[in-house]
C-alpha positions, 0 to 999 in steps of 0.5 A, a space after each residue: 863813695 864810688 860803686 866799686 868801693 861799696 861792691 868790695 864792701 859788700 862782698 867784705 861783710 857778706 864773706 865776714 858774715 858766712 865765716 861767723 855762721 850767720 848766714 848760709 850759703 845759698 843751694 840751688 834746686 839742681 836741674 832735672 837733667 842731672 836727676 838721671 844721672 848717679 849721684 856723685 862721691 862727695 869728697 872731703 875738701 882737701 883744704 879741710 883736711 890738711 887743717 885738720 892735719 896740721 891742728 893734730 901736730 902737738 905744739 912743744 912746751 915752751 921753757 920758761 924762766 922762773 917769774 914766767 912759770 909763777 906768772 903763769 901759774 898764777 894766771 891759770 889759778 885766777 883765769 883773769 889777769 895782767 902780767 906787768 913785765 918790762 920790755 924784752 922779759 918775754 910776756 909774749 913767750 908767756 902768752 904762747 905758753 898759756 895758748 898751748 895749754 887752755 887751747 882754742 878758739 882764742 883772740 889776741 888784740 894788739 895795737 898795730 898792724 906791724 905788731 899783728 904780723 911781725 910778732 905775733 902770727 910770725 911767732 904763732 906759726 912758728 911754733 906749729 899754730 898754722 890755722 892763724 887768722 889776721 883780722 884788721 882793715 884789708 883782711 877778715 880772718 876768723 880762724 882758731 887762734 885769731 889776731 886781731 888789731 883794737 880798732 878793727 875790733 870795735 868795728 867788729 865786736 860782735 863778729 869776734 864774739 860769736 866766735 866764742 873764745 876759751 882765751 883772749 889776749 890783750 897785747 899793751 893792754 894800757 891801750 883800753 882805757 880809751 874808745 879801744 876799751 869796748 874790746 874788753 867786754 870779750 875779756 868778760 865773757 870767755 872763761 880766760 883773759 890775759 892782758 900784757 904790758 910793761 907798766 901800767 898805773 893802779 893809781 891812775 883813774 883811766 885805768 880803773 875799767 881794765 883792772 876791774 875786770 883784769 887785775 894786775 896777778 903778777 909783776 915785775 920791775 927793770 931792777 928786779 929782772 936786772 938784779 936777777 940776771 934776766 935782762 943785761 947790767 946796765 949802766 946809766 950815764 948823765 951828759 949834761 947840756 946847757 942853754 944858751 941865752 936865748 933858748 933860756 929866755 924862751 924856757 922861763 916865759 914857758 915855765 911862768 904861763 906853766 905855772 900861771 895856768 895851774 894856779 887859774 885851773 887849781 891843778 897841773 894834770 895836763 890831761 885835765 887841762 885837756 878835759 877843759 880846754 874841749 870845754 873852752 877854758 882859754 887858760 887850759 888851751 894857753 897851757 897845753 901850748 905852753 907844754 907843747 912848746 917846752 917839749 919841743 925848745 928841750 928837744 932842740 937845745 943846741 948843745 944836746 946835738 954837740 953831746 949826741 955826736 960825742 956820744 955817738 963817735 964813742 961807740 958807732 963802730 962797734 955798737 948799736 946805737 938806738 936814739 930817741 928824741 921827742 919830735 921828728 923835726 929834733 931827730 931829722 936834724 940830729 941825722 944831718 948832723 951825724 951824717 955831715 960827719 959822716 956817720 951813716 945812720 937810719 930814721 924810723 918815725 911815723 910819717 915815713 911810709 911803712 916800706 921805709 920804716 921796715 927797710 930802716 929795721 933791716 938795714 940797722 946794724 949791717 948798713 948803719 949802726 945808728 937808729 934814730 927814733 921818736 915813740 914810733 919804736 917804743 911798743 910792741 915791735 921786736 927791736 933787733 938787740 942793740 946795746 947803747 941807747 940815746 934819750 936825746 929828749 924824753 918824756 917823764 912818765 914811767 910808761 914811755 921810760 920803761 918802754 924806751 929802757 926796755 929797747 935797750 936791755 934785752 940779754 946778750 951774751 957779754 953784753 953791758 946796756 949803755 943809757 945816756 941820758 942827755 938832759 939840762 939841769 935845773 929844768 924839768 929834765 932832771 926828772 928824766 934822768 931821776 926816774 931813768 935811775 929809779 926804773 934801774 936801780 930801785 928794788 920794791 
C-alpha cells in the first residue's frame, strides 16, 4: 500500500471517527498575546444553521393506495417487518411515508451504489429531506437520515450503530441471508425496522435468519395487483423455438451428467451441490459445470435469435423494448444481429463501466428503442417505463421472474405490458414459461 494511500486512509477513518462523537477535536492553549485582547463574538456556523432550517420545513404526506396504506399500518403496529410487493407497486413510496412519520435518525441499506443515489437520496432530497448522507467506499456520510450500501456497512457496523437509528431500512432485503446479513443485528436494536423486497421464500432455509428477526407483515403478488388494476394488463405470449441437432446433442449429454450427479449426491439443490463441491466432491464440481453449461447452450439456441428479430421488428418503432438473456456473450450477439438489420439498440450489462451503463439508460427510448440486458437490470434500479419485455433466456426461480415481470408492468396510461417468453419445449425451459404464467395469473 503506498504512503499516500494510507495517509487519505487515515484521514477517512479519523474524520469518520469525530462525526460519530468518538473522539474530539483538538484545543490548542491559546497565546498569551491574544489574552489582552476582547474575547471574540462567537457566531453560529452558518452552515449549522441553514440545517437546522431546512430540518424544520415539514416534509407533505404522501398519497398512498390502499395495500400501501394497510402495509403501513400494519408496520407501525408490529414495528418490525417485511413488506413483499412486486417491482414497480411502490415500496420505496412506502418506506418514505414511514420516514416522515417515526422521524430520525434513520439508516437505509441498499445493494448497490447506483441504487444509493439514483433512488433513494434523489427521492429523499426530493421530498424535502436535505440533511442526507450517502456512506459507501468513496464517501462517509453520518448524517440524519443515512444511505448506506451492505458492504460498506459490514466494514463499518459500529460507526453506524453509535448513531443510534429510531428506523432502519433494508432495501432487497433478500441480500441478508449472506455475509450482508451482519447488518441486521441494527434491525434488532432500533425500535423500528423495515425491510423491502419483491419476493422472498418463507420455505427457503437461507432465510431463516432475516424472518427471525423481520417477519413477513404484508404481501402482495403480480396477479393480485394485476387484478386490482395497479400495475397494467399483461399479456404472456410463447414463441417456441427448436434446436438443431447438434445443439440437441449437446443438451441431452448435459441432461444425463445432470441426472447422474443427483442420483451420486442424493439430492438435485444445486446449491448443495455447491456446499460439497468446496468440500471436494468430484461429482458436485462435474454437475455444477453441467448446469453452468446448459444455461449458456439455452441462451445460445440459434433459432432463439431468428424469434428475437421477429419479436423485435412487431414493436421497435413504437414501443420499448427491454430483452433479458442469461449470458453477456448471448445478448452481445443478439445486438450484432439486430443491428445488422438495422435496428439501433443499446446494452446494459456488468462488465461495461459504469458511464456506459448510465449513458445506455438515457439514450433508451429517445436514441434506441431496444435494451438488451442480463441481471444487471433486475433490482433495485428505476427502470424508465417500458411496455414490451423479451426472456430471450431466464432463470426458474420465482425471484429473478418477479424481478424480470416487474421491469415490465409498471402502469401507463392505455398501456398493455407484453412478455414474450422465448423457450424450446420439451426442455427445462418450459418451466419458465409455467412460472412467468403463474406469477401472472395465479391468485392465492
Amino acid at each position: 500500500m503506498s504512503l499516500r494511500r494510507k495517509r487519505r486512509e487515515a484521514y477517512e477513518r479519523a474524520l469518520l471517527y469525530w462525526l460519530a462523537g468518538i473522539v474530539k477535536p483538538e484545543t490548542k492553549p491559546i497565546p498569551k498575546q491574544q489574552l489582552i485582547r476582547k474575547p471574540a463574538v462567537v457566531k453560529p456556523k452558518k452552515t449549522v444553521q441553514a440545517n437546522l432550517e431546512l430540518e424544520a420545513i415539514p416534509v407533505k404526506p404522501f398519497k398512498l393506495r390502499p395495500y400501501q396504506h394497510e402495509a403501513l399500518n400494519e408496520f407501525l403496529k408490529l414495528k418490525k417487518g417485511i413488506i413483499m410487493h412486486p417491482t414497480g407497486t411502490g415500496k420505496t413510496i412506502t418506506a418514505l411515508e414511514a420516514i416522515r412519520i417515526i422521524g430520525t435518525p434513520v439508516i437505509i441499506f441498499v445493494p448497490t451504489i447506483a441504487i444509493l443515489r439514483t433512488v433513494w437520496v434523489k427521492r429523499l432530497k426530493e421530498q424535502g429531506w436535505m440533511d442526507v448522507g450517502e456512506f459507501y467506499g468513496a464517501k462517509k456520510e453520518l448524517r440524519e437520515i443515512t444511505v448506506s450500501t451492505y458492504q460498506s456497512a459490514i466494514r463499518y457496523i459500529n460507526e453506524l450503530r453509535r448513531l443510534r437509528p429510531k428506523l432502519v431500512i433494508f432495501d432487497e432485503i433478500h441480500h441478508c441471508h449472506s455475509s450482508w446479513g451482519k447488518v441486521l443485528e441494527l434491525a434488532e436494536l432500533a425500535p423500528y425496522a423495515l425491510g423491502l423486497t419483491a419476493t422472498i421464500s418463507r420455505w427457503d432455509s437461507k432465510n431463516a435468519k432475516i424472518l427471525s428477526v423481520m417477519p413477513v407483515i404484508h404481501s402482495m403478488t403480480i396477479a393480485e395487483a394485476r387484478k386490482n388494476g395497479w400495475v397494467s394488463p399483461i399479456q404472456v405470449l410463447s414463441a417456441k423455438a427448436q434446436m438443431n441437432g447438434a445443439e440437441a446433442y449437446e443438451y441431452d449429454k448435459l441432461q444425463e451428467i445432470i441426472r447422474k450427479t443427483a442420483f451420486a449426491l442424493g439430492t438435485s439443490d444445486p446449491t448443495k451441490w455447491s456446499k460439497l463441491a468446496k468440500l471436494g466432491y468430484p461429482e458436485a464440481k462435474k454437475g455444477l459445470w453441467a448446469l453452468s453449461r446448459r444455461r449458456m447452450l439455452l441462451s445460445d439456441v440459434e433459432d432463439k435469435y431468428r424469434l428475437l428479430l421477429e419479436i423485435v421488428k412487431k414493436h421497435y418503432l413504437n414501443e420499448k423494448i427491454l430483452v433479458f438473456s442469461e449470458s453477456i456473450a448471448s445478448i452481445e450477439k443478439a445486438a450484432q444481429i439486430l443491428r445488422a438489420h438495422r435496428i439501433k439498440c443499446g446494452l446494459y450489462h456488468s462488465k461495461m463501466p459504469k458511464q456506459d451503463r448510465l449513458l445506455a439508460l438515457q439514450r433508451w427510448g429517445k436514441d434506441f428503442n431496444v435494451l438488451l440486458s442480463v441481471a444487471a437490470l433486475e433490482e433495485g434500479i428505476d427502470v424508465p417505463s417500458c411496455s414490451v419485455g423479451i426472456l430471450h433466456a431466464s432463470g426458474r426461480t420465482p425471484r429473478k421472474l418477479v424481478q424480470r415481470i416487474g421491469r415490465i408492468i409498471r402502469p401507463a396510461p392505455g398501456k398493455i405490458a407484453k412478455i414474450y417468453v422465448i423457450h424450446v419445449p420439451y426442455t427445462v425451459e418450459d418451466r419458465v414459461l409455467a412460472g412467468v404464467q403463474r406469477a401472472v395469473w395465479r391468485i392465492r
